[in-house]
N, C-alpha and C positions, 0 to 999 in steps of 0.2 A: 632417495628422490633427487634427482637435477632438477635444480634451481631453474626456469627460464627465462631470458632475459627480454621476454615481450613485457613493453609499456603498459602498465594500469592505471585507468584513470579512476582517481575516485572523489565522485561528485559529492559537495558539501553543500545542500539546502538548508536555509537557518534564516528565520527571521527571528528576532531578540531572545536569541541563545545564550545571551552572555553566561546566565547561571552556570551552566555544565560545558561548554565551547572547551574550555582550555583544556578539558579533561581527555576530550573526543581527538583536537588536533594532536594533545601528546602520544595517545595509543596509535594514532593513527602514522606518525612520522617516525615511531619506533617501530617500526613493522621491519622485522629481516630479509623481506623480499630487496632485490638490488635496484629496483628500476619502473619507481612509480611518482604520479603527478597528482597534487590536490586540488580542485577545482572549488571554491568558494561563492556560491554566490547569495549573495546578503540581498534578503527581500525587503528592502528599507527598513529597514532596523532600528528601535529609536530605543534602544539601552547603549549598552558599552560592546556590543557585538562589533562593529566599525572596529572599535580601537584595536580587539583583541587581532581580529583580522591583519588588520595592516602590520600589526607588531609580526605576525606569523610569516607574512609575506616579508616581510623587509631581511627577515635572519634565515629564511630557510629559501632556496630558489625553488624547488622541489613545488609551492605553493603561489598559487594565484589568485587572486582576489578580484572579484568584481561585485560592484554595487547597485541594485534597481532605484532609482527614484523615488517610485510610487511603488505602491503594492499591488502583489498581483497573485494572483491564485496558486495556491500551494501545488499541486500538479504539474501549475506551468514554470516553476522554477525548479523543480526536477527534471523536467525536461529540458533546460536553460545548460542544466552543465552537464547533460548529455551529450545534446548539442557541441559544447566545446571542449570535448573527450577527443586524444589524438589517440588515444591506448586500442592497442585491439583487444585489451579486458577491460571492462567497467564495473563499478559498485558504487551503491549510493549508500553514501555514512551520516547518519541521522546526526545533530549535532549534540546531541546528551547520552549519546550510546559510548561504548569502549569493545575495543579489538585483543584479543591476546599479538603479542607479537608476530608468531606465524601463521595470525590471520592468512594474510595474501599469500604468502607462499605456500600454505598446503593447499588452497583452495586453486592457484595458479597451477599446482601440479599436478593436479584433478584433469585439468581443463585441455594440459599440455597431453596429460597420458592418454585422451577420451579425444579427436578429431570431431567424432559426432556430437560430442556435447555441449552443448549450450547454455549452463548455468551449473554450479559448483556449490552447497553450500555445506557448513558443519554445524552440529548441535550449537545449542545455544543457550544461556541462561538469562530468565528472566525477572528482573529485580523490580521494587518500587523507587518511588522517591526518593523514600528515607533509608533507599540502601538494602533494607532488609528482600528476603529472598521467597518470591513468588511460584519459579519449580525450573529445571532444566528441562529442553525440548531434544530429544532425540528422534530422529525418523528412520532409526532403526529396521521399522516394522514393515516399509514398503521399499526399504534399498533391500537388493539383493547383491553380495560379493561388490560393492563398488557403482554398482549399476543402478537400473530404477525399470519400475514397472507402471507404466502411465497410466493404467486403469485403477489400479491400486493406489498412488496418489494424489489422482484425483476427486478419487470416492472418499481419501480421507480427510481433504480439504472440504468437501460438501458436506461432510460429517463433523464439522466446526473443529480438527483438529489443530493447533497452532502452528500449522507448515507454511500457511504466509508469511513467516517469515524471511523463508526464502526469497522475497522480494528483498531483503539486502545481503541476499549473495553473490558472488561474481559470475559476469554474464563475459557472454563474446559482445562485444559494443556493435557490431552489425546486426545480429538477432536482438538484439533487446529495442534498438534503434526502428528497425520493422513493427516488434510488438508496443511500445509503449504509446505512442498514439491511439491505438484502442481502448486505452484504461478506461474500464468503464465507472460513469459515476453513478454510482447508487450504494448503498449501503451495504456492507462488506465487499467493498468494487474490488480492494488488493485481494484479497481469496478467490474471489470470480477470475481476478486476470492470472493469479498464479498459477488455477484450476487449469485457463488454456494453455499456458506454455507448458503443463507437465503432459498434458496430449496432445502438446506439436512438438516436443524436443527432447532428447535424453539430459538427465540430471547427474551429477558427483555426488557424493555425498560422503565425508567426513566425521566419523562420531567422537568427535573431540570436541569439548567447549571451546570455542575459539572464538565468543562473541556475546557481548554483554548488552540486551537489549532494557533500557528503561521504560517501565511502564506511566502512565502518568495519572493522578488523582485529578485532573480537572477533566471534563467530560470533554467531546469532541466537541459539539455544537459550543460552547463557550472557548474553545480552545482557537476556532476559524470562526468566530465571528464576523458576518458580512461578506463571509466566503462562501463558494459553491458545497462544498466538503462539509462546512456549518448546517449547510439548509439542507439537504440532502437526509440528513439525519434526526430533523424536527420536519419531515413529511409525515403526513397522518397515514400513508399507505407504504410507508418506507421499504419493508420487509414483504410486503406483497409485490411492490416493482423489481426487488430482487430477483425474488422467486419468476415473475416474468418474464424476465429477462436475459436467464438462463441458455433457453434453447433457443433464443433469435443470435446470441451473445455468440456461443461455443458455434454455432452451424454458417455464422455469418466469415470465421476467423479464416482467415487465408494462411495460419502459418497451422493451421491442423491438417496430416494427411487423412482424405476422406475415408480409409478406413477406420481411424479411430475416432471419425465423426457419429460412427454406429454406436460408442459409449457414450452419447451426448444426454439419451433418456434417459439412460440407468442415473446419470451424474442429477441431472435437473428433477428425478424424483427424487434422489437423497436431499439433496437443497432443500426442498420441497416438505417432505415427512421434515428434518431437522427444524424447519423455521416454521411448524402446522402450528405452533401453540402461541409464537408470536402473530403473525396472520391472521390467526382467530379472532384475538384480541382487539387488533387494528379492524376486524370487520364487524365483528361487533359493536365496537365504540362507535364506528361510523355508522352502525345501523343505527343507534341509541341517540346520535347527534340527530340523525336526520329524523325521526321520531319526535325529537323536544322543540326541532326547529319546525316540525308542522303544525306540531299545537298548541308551540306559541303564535303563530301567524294564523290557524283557525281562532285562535280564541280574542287573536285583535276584531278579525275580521268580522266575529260575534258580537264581539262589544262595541266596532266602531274605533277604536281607541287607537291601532295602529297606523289605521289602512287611509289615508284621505279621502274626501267623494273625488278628488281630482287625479287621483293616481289612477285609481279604478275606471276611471273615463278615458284616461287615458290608452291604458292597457286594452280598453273594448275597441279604440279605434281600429 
């Protein structure tokens, strides 16, 4: 495989990473690719993430560092060091993940052999916290020889397989740049959006472990507290807006060619049967709520006890 000596940028989102940081920038500057750039940006951070940073910045040029103020929505600072990506490859490196060394280089070589393709990624393993080991991801099953078949992996993301992933594989920084403004928010939004790019764009695919993703014990909504990403995920209809969302989502995309807007149904049924048992749930509880909350307010209304004479006068006006 030749090596190519196009620029990769690769973007570093992290708001109080310290814990795991140092571990991410070392795999990450040990990488045997010849000719790439780390983009740091610190979502105001109030651990020891600042310090690691500037230390990384100061020894290595290769790394830049920039700092937000205030806090700001985790989306939008992914987007932040897209944004100031000069690479015509990009990749976004979570800041408690790790990279095998030919991370970039076999996936750069993916990308160099393929003109047509627009994101590269390789199997992966998924750990916990404490290190211990959750299972390796191979997507085997829907590459073909090096290649991809878009219908096939996008029925297997709708079919909850862990190919979202691929949201930190390397992309061409023009087409990801186009897509990443549509990310849509709603719960499993990165499988929804990874869903459109494998039926607007040919994939690589690598079946090497070449990428260490940590999973984490505290839940989401505690994890972005007071963030969109937090509330998004404590909606009482969370999994039904998904499921909605599907075929305005995939048919609204400007980067899908409209023939293979004709798998939009087959994909938004599978969504659909996969998430029937949570949706139930959610319409159920809502029906149960709205139920407890009529007869509690008939049985004010009976007794007098809730309702004022002056509210109900009011309401007849």
């Amino acid at each position: 495989m030749v090596e190519s000596q196009a620029l990769v940028s690769i973007g570093v989102p992290v708001h109080n990473g310290a814990r795991y940081l140092r571990g991410a920038l070392d795999s990450l500057l040990a990488q045997e690719y010849g000719n790439f750039e780390v983009i740091i940006s610190d979502n105001a951070s109030s651990d020891g993430t600042a310090e690691i940073c500037r230390e990384y910045a100061a020894r290595d040029p290769r790394v830049s560092y920039f700092r937000l103020s205030s806090k700001i929505e985790v989306f939008a600072n992914f987007g932040l060091v897209l944004e100031r990506a000069r690479g015509a490859y990009f990749m976004w490196a979570a800041a408690d993940d790790t990279w095998l060394p030919t991370f970039v280089s076999a996936l750069a070589g993916e990308l160099d052999s393929d003109p047509e393709a627009a994101l590269a990624m390789c199997a992966a393993k998924r750990i916990r916290e404490d290190g211990t080991l959750v299972d390796h991801v191979h997507l085997t099953e829907v590459f073909q020889g090096g290649g991809e078949r878009h219908f096939a992996l996008a029925m297997a993301l709708a079919s909850g397989k862990p190919y979202h992933l691929c949201f930190y594989g390397l992309f061409r920084t023009a087409f990801i740049r186009r897509a990443f403004p549509r990310i849509p928010m709603v719960v499993l939004g990165d499988r929804l959006f990874i869903c459109e790019l494998a039926l607007a764009a040919r994939f690589r695919y690598v079946n090497e472990v070449l990428y260490i993703r940590m999973g984490h014990d505290q839940a989401i909504p505690d994890r972005y507290v007071g963030e969109e990403l937090g509330r998004i995920w404590t909606e009482r209809l969370r999994y039904g807006k998904l499921v909605a969302a599907v075929v305005p989502y995939l048919a609204a995309s400007p980067l899908i060619p409209w023939r293979r807007k004709l798998f939009i149904p087959a994909v938004a049924l599978r969504f659909a049967w996969m998430q029937r048992k949570r949706v139930r749930r959610e319409l159920w509880g809502g029906l149960r709520s709205a139920v407890a909350l009529f007869m509690r307010r008939s049985s004010g209304r009976l007794t007098g006890g809730d309702t004022p004479p002056q509210t109900s006068r009011r309401f007849k006006q």
